[in-house]
N, C-alpha and C positions, 0 to 999 in steps of 0.2 A: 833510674828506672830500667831494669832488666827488658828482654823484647816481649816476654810474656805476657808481663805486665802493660806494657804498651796495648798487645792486641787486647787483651782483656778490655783495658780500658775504650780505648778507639770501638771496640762492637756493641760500649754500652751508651759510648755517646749516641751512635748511630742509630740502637734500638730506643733509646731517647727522643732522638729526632724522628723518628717511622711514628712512634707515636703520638707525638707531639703532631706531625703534618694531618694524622688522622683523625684527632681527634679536633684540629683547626678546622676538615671538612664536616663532620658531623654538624660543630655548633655555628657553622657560619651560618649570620644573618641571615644572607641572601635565600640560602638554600634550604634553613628552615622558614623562610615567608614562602618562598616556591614549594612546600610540600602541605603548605596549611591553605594554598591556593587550591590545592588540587580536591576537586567536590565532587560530588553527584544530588542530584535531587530527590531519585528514586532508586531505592531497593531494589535491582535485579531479584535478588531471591525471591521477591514475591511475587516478580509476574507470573504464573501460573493461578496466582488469587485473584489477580486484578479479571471484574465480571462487569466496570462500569469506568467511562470515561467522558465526562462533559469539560465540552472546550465552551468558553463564552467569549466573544470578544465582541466588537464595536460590527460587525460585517452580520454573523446571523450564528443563534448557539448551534452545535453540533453537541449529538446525543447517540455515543456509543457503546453498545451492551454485547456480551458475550454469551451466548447461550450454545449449550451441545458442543463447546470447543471451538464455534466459527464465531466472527464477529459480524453485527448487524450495527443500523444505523438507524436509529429510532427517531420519524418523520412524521408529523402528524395522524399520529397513534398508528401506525403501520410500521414494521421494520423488515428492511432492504438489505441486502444482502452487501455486507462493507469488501474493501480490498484488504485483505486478511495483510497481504505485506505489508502492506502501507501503513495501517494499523500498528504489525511487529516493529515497523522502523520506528517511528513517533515514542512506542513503548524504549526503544533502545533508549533513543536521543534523549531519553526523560533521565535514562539510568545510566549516562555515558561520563565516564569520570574526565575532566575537564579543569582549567583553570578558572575558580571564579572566585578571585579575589574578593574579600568585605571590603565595602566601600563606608558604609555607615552604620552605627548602632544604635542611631537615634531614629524615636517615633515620629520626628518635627519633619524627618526629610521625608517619610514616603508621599506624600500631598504633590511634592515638589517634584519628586520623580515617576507621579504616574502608576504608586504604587499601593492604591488604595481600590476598593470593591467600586462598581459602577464604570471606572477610569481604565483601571490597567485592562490587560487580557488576562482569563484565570483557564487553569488548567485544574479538570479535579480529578484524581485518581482513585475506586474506590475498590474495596474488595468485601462486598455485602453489606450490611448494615453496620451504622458506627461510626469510630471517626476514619475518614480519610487516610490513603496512604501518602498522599502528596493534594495539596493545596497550592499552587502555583500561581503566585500573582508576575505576569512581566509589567513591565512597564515600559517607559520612551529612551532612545537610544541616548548613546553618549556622546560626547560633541565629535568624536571621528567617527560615528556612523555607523561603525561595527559592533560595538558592542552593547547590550541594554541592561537596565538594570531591573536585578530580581531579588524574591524575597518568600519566603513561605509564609501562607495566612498563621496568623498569631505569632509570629516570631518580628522581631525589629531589628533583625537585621538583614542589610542589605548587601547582596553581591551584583556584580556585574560580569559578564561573561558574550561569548561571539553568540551572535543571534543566529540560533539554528533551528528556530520554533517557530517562526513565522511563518515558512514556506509550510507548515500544518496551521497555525491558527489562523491566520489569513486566506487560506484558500477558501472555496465552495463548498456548500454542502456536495454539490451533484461529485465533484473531488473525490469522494469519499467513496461513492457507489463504486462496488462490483459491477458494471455495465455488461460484462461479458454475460452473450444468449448462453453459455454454457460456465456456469462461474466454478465448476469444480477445475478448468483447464489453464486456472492460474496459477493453482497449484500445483499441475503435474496428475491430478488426480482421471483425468479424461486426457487423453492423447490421441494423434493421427493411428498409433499402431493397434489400438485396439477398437477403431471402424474394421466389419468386415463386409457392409453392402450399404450402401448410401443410394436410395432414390431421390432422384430432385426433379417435384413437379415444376415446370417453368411459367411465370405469370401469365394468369389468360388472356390478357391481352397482348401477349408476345408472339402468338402466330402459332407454331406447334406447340400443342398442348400434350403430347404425346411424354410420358415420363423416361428420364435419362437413366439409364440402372448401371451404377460401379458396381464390382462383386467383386473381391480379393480371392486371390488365388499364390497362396506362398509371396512371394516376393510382390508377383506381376496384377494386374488389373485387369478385367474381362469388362466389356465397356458393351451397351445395347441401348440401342435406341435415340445414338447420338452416331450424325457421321465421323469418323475419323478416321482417317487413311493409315497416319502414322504415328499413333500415339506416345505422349512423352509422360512414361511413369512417375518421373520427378515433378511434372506440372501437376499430376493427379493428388502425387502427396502434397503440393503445397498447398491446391486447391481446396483441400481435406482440413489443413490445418486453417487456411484463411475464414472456413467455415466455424470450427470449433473456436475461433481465437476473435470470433464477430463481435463487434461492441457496438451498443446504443450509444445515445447519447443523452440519455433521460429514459427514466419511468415515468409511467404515462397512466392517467386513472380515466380517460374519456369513452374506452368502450369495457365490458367486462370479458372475462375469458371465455363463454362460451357464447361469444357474438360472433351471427354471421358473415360480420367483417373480416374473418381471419380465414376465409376459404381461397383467395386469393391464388398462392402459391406457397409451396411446403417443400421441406426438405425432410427424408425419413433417415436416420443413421441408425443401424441395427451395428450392436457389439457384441464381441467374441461372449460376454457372459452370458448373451442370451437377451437383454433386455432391446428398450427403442427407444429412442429419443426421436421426437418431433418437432420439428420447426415449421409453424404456422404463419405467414405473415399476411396482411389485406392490400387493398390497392395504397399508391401513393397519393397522396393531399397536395393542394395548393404549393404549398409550400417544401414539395419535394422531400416528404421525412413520412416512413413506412410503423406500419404499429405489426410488433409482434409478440407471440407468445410461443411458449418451449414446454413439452412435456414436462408434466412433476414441479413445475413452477407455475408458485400463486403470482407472478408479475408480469408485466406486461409493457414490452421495451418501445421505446423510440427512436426508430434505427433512421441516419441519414441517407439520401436516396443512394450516395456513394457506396455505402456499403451492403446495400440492398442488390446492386445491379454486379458488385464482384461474388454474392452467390449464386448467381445466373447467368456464368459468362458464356459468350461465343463457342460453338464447337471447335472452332480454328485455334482458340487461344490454348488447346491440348496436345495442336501438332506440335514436333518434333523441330526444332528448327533447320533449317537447311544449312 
């Protein structure tokens, strides 16, 4: 055999074996069971349709609707204003590609795993009239704990995958509430930089009733009617933000919005567009928890006294530290 012919031959072994090694990865077992594991539940592509989501499980159903592009939480026959992120997460986790092995494809096991109507937990995805984009039954975990088994209504087969749907179906309805007095500042949509005069009456039974006046001035803060020797611009903006970023902790249906409960004490936020925002709240209750209400909003919050008295703090708490 001349050397020619050698190399010839030796670079067809070689390209022989390149694909022979290659095509051994393609068709190996393991790694096509690992790519028929890998699942989703829900169509990304279609969230943008999705306008209705009922979770039901053993704790209390949750009744979530989309209208105008925000999400609500529909409560006996009223709807509240939902956590828009929290909401987009739950929607991910529906549509997040994952491992979830088939475990079964008989009808006989869902009974046994908790994976029939009334039993499991169901998730229902929907996007207007019709069928469903996702029917979601879970079911009881596996014997290490971590993982539960699932199945889509009318389908018999069953997977099982890491339980990342409980920390949603399991929570609270109140969970669900946008609690924020200002719920457009969860989004970004309302910030500290666009207050430009914030008055804040302080409760009347607090002693001075006299109104506190911030007035933005470029960077700096013009401050009247509070004493303050040396003022700390950074405390001003935080105090700005702690105000927009205020959370209930419940909506509250015991007085209506224009009850003369809510003369108490107010805060007035006027912004660069021109418009006002009002913060009305009444006195405190037994129980230490403040009811208020907010311009442009039909709701009417339940703020605990803690976060009632950080919109009313001490003139000191704006000096300047030493």
């Amino acid at each position: 055999m001349t050397y020619k012919r050698k190399i010839t031959f030796l670079s067809g072994a070689i390209a022989a074996l390149v694909i022979l090694y290659i095509l051994t990865i393609i068709f190996d077992p393991q790694r096509i069971g690992s790519r028929s594991d890998a699942y989703t539940w829900l169509d990304l592509k279609q969230k943008n349709r999705i306008d209705r989501i009922n979770i039901i499980s053993q704790n209390e159903a949750v009744v979530l609707e989309r209208s105008g592009g925000e999400w609500f939480v529909s409560h006996d026959g009223k709807d509240y204003p939902a956590r828009q992120m929290r909401v987009d997460d739950f929607i991910g986790a529906l549509g997040k590609r994952a491992s979830y092995p088939v475990r079964s494809s008989s009808a006989s096991s869902h009974e046994r795993l908790s994976l029939v109507e009334g039993i499991s937990t169901q998730i229902i995805v929907s996007a207007g009239a019709g069928i469903p984009l996702l029917n979601l039954l879970i079911g009881q975990g596996d014997v290490t704990g971590q993982d539960v088994y699932l199945r889509k209504q009318g389908h018999n087969e069953v997977r099982s995958g890491k339980d990342i749907f409980s920390a949603y179906t399991e929570s609270t309805l109140v969970s669900w509430y946008n609690l924020r007095l200002f719920p457009e500042s969860e989004t970004g949509k309302l910030d500290p930089a666009g207050i430009q005069r914030l008055t804040v009456y302080p409760p009347a039974g607090g002693g001075d009733s006299l109104p506190c006046i911030f007035a933005r001035r470029g960077r700096e803060w013009s401050i009247t009617g509070m004493d303050i020797a040396n003022p700390d611009i950074g405390k001003i903006d935080s105090y700005i933000r702690d105000i927009l970023n205020a959370t209930g902790d419940d909506f509250a249906d015991t007085a209506g919005l224009s009850s003369q409960h809510f003369n108490d004490s107010r805060i007035v936020l006027e912004l660069g567009d021109g418009s006002i925002r009002t913060l009305r709240l009444g006195a405190g209750g037994d129980d230490d928890r403040y009811l208020a209400t907010v311009t442009g909003s039909d709701y009417v919050y339940a703020i605990p006294g803690w976060v009632s008295r950080r919109l009313f703090p001490e003139p000191n708490s704006f000096e300047k530290d030493l």
